[in-house]
C-alpha positions as CSV (number, residue, x, y, z in Angstrom):
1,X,29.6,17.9,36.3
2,X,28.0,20.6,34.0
3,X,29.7,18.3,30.8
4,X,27.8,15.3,32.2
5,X,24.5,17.6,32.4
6,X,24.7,18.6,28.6
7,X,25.4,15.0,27.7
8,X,22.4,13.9,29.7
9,X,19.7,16.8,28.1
10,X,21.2,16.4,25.1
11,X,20.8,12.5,25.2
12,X,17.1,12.8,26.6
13,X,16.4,15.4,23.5
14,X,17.4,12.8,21.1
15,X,15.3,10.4,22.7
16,X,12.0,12.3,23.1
17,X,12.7,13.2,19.2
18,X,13.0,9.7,17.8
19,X,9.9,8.7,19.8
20,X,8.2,11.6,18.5
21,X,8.5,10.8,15.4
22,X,8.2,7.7,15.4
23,X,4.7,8.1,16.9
24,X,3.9,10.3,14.0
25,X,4.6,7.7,11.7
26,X,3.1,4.9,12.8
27,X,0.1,7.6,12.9
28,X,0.6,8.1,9.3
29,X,0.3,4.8,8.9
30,X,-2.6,4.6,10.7
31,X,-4.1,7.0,8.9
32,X,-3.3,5.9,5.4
33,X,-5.2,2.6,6.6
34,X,-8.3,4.4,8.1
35,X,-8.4,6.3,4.9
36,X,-11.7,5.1,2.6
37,X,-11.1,3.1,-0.2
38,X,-12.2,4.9,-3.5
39,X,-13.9,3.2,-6.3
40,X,-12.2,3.2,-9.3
41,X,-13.2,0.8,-11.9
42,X,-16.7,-1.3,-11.9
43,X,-18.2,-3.7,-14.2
44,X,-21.4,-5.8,-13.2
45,X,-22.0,-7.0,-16.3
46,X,-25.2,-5.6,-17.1
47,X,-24.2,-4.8,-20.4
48,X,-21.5,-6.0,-22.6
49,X,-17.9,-6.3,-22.2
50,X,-16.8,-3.0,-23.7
51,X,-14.4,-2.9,-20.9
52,X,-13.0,-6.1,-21.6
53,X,-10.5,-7.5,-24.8
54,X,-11.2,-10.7,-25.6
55,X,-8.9,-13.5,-25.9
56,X,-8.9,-15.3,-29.2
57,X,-6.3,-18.3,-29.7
58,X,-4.5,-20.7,-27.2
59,X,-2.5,-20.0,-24.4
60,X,0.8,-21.6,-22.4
61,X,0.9,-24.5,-20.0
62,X,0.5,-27.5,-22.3
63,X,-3.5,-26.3,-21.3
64,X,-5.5,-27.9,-24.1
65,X,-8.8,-25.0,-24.7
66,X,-9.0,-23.0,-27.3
67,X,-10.7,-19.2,-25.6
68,X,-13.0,-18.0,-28.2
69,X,-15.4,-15.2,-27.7
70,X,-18.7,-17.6,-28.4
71,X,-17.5,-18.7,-24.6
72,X,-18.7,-16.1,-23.1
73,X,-22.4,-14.8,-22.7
74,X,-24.1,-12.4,-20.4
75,X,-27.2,-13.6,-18.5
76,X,-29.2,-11.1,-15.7
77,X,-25.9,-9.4,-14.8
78,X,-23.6,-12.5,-14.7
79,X,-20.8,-12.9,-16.9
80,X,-20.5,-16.6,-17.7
81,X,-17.2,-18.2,-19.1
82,X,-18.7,-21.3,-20.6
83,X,-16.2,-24.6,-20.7
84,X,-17.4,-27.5,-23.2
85,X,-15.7,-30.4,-24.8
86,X,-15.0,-30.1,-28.3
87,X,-11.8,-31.2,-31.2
88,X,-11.5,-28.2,-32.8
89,X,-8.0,-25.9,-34.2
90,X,-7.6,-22.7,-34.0
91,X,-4.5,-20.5,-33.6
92,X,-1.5,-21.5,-31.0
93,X,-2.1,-18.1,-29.3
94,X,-2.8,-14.4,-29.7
95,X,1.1,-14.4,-30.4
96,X,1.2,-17.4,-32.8
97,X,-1.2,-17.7,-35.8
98,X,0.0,-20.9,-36.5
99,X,-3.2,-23.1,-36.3
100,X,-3.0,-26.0,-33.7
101,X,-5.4,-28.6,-32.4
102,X,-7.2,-28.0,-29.3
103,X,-9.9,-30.5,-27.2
104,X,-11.6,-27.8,-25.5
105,X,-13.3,-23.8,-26.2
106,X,-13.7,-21.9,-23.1
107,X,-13.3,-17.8,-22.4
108,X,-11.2,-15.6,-21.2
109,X,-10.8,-11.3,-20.7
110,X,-8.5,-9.0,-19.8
111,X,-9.6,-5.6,-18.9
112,X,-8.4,-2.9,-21.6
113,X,-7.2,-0.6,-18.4
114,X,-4.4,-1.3,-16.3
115,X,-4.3,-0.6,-12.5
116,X,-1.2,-0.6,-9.6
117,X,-0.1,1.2,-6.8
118,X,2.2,4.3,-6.6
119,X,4.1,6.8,-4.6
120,X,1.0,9.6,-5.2
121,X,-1.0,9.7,-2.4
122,X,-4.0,8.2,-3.2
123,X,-3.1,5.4,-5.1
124,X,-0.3,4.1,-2.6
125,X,-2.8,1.3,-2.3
126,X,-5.2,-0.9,-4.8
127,X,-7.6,-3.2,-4.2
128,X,-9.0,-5.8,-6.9
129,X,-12.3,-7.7,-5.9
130,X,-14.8,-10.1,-7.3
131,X,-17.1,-11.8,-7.0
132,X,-17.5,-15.5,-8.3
133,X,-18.7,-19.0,-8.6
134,X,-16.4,-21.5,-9.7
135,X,-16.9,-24.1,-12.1
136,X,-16.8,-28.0,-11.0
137,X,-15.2,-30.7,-12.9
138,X,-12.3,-32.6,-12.9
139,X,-9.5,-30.8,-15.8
140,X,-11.1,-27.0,-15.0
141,X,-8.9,-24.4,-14.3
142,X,-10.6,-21.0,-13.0
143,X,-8.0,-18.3,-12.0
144,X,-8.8,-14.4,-11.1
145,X,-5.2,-12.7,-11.6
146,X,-3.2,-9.3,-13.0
147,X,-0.2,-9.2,-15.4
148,X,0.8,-7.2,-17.7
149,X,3.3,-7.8,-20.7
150,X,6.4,-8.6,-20.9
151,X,6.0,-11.7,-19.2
152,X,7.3,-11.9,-16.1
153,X,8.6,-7.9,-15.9
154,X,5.6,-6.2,-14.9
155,X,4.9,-9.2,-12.5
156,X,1.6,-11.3,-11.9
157,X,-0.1,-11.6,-9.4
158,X,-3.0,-15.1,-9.0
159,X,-5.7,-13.8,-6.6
160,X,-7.4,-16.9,-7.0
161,X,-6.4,-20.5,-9.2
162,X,-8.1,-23.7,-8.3
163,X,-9.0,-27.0,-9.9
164,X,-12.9,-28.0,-10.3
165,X,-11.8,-31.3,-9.0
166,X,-10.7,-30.0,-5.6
167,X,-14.0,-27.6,-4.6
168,X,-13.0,-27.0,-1.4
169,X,-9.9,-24.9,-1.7
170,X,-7.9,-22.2,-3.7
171,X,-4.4,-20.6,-4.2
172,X,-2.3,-17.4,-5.0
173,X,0.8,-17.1,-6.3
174,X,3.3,-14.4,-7.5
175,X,5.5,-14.4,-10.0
176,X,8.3,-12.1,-11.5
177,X,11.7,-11.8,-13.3
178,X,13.9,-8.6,-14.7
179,X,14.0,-10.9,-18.1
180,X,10.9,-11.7,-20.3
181,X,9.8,-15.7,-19.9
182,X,11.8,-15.7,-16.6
183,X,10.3,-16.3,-13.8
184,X,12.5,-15.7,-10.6
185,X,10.2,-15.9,-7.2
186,X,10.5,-19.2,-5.4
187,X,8.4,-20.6,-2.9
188,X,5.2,-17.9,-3.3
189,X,2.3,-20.8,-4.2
190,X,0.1,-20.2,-0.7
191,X,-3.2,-23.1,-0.8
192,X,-5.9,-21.9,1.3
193,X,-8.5,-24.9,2.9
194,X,-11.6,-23.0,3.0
195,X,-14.1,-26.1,4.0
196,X,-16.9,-25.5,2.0
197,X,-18.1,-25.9,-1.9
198,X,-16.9,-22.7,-3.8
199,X,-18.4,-24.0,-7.0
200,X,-22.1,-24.0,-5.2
201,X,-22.1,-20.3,-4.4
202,X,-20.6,-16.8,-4.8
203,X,-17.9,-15.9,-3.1
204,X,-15.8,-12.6,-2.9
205,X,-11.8,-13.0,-3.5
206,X,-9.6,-9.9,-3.0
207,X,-6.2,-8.5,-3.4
208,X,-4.9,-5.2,-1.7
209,X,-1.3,-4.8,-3.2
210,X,1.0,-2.1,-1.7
211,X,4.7,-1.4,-2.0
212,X,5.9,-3.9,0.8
213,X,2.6,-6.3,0.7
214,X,0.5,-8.2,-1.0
215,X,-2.7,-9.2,1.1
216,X,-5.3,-12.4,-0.3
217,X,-9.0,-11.8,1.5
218,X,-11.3,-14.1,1.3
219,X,-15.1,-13.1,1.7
220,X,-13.8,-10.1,4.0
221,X,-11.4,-12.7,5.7
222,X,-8.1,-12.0,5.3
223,X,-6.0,-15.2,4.7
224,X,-3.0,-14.4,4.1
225,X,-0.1,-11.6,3.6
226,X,2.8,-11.9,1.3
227,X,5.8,-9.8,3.2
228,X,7.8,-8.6,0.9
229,X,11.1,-10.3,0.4
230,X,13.8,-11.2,-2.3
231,X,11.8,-14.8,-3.3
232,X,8.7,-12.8,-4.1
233,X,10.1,-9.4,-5.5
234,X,6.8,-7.5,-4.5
235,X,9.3,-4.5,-4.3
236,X,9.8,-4.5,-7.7
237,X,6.0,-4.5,-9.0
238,X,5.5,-1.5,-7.2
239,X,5.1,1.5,-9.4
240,X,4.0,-1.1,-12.2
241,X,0.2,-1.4,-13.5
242,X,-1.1,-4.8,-14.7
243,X,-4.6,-5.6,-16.5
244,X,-7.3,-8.0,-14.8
245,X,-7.8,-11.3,-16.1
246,X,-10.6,-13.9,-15.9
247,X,-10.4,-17.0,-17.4
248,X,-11.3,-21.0,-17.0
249,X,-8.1,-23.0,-18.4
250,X,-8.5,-26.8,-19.1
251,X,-5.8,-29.4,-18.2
252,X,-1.6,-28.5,-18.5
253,X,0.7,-28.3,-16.0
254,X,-1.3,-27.3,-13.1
255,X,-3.0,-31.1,-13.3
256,X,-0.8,-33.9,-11.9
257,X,-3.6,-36.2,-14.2
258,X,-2.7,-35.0,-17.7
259,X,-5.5,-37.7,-19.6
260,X,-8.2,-35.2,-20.9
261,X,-10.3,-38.6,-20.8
262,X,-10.8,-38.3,-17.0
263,X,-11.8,-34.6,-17.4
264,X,-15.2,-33.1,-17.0
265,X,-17.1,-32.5,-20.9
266,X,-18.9,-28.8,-19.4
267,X,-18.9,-26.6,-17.0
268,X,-19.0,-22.3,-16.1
269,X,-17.3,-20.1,-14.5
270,X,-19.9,-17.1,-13.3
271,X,-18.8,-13.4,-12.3
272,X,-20.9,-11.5,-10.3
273,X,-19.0,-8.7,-10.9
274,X,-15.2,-6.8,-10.7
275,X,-14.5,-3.9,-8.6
276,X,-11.0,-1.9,-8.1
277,X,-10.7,0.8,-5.8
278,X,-7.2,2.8,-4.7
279,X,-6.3,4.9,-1.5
């Protein structure tokens, strides 16, 4: 009888232990969350784009613009990415010299500092905002993302791609692969219907990327979380830092209608402005 007593204490112990702390970490949990976000990096283009490299050359995607800095002008604290029609050449990309025809000039920057989340307390958390209009028109290709070269190691992450054609909705997407050009997620492409005209207004689109998640907010709605798993490898972009990129593509593979004919001649991207924070 006294044996079966000690079992007994002994098993109640254990039991009051593991709910202790398992309390205390879903408190730490809590707490991490309840924790105020601190500002890190903010640019609302009131100046110049000092904090920005800009993109001369092509880029991938069988896209047909040629980013050139003339695209982009600043105008009462709005960054504009201006899209217009034009044959012109220029080089292949920023990798390739080698001159090549292009049907389009539009903009695009990439922020000279690089930002992710970590295992230092603090920075177990980062959030990228902005906030834009999209341009409209048939062929345009606005995206809000974070990479970081090389291509597909450090991962990327698409806060926000949509077609000027389809005004009414967005997506995200994330890719990465252990082997440069190699992209190895599956099934991550997430459209989001949001039912009114996000090339007649600003909007706010968000990213808070921890170590197990990936979370797309939409003016302070949350839409969707990315869990991670083994098709989306968000495990393995933690501890990584990627740079912020805004751009207006024109045409390639994201367009099921590949005739450049059909597409719209103009049109702009605006930015309001880009904000990171960490906690």
């Amino acid at each position: 009888m006294q044996l079966n007593l000690n079992v007994k204490y002994i098993f109640l112990m254990l039991i009051s232990f593991f709910i202790v702390t398992g309390c205390a970490s879903r408190d730490e949990r809590q707490e991490q969350v309840n924790e105020p976000w601190n500002l890190i990096f903010e640019d609302d283009f009131n100046d110049d784009l000092s904090f920005w490299n800009v993109w001369y050359g092509g880029a991938f995607n069988e896209e047909i613009q040629l980013y050139r800095p003339e695209q982009l002008s600043i105008d009462n604290g709005i960054l504009k990415i201006n899209v217009q029609r034009e044959n012109i050449s220029g080089p292949t990309s920023i990798f390739d010299s080698t001159p090549k025809s292009f049907e389009y000039v539009s903009g695009r920057i990439e922020s000279k500092e690089l930002f992710g989340p970590s295992n230092i307390d603090g920075n177990r958390e980062i959030r990228f905002a902005a906030r834009i209009k999209l341009p409209f028109g048939h062929g345009m290709w606005p995206a809000f993302w974070s990479y970081d070269d090389p291509w597909p190691t450090q991962g990327e992450i698409d806060i926000l791609e949509a077609r000027g054609g389809e005004p009414l909705e967005y997506q995200s997407n994330i890719f990465y692969g252990s082997t440069p050009n190699i992209n190895t997620n599956q099934g991550t492409e997430r459209f989001y219907e949001i039912g009114q005209d996000l090339t007649s207004a600003y909007h706010t689109y968000e990213m808070i990327w921890r170590s197990n998640s990936i979370d797309i907010i939409f003016d302070d709605q949350l839409l969707y979380t990315y869990q991670a798993n083994n098709n989306n490898n968000i495990n393995n972009l933690f501890d990584k830092k990627q740079k912020i990129v805004l751009n207006v593509a024109v045409g390639g593979i994201f367009f099921i209608d590949q005739n450049s004919n059909n597409y719209a001649d103009s049109s702009t991207m605006e930015i309001d402005w880009v904000k990171v924070y960490k906690r």
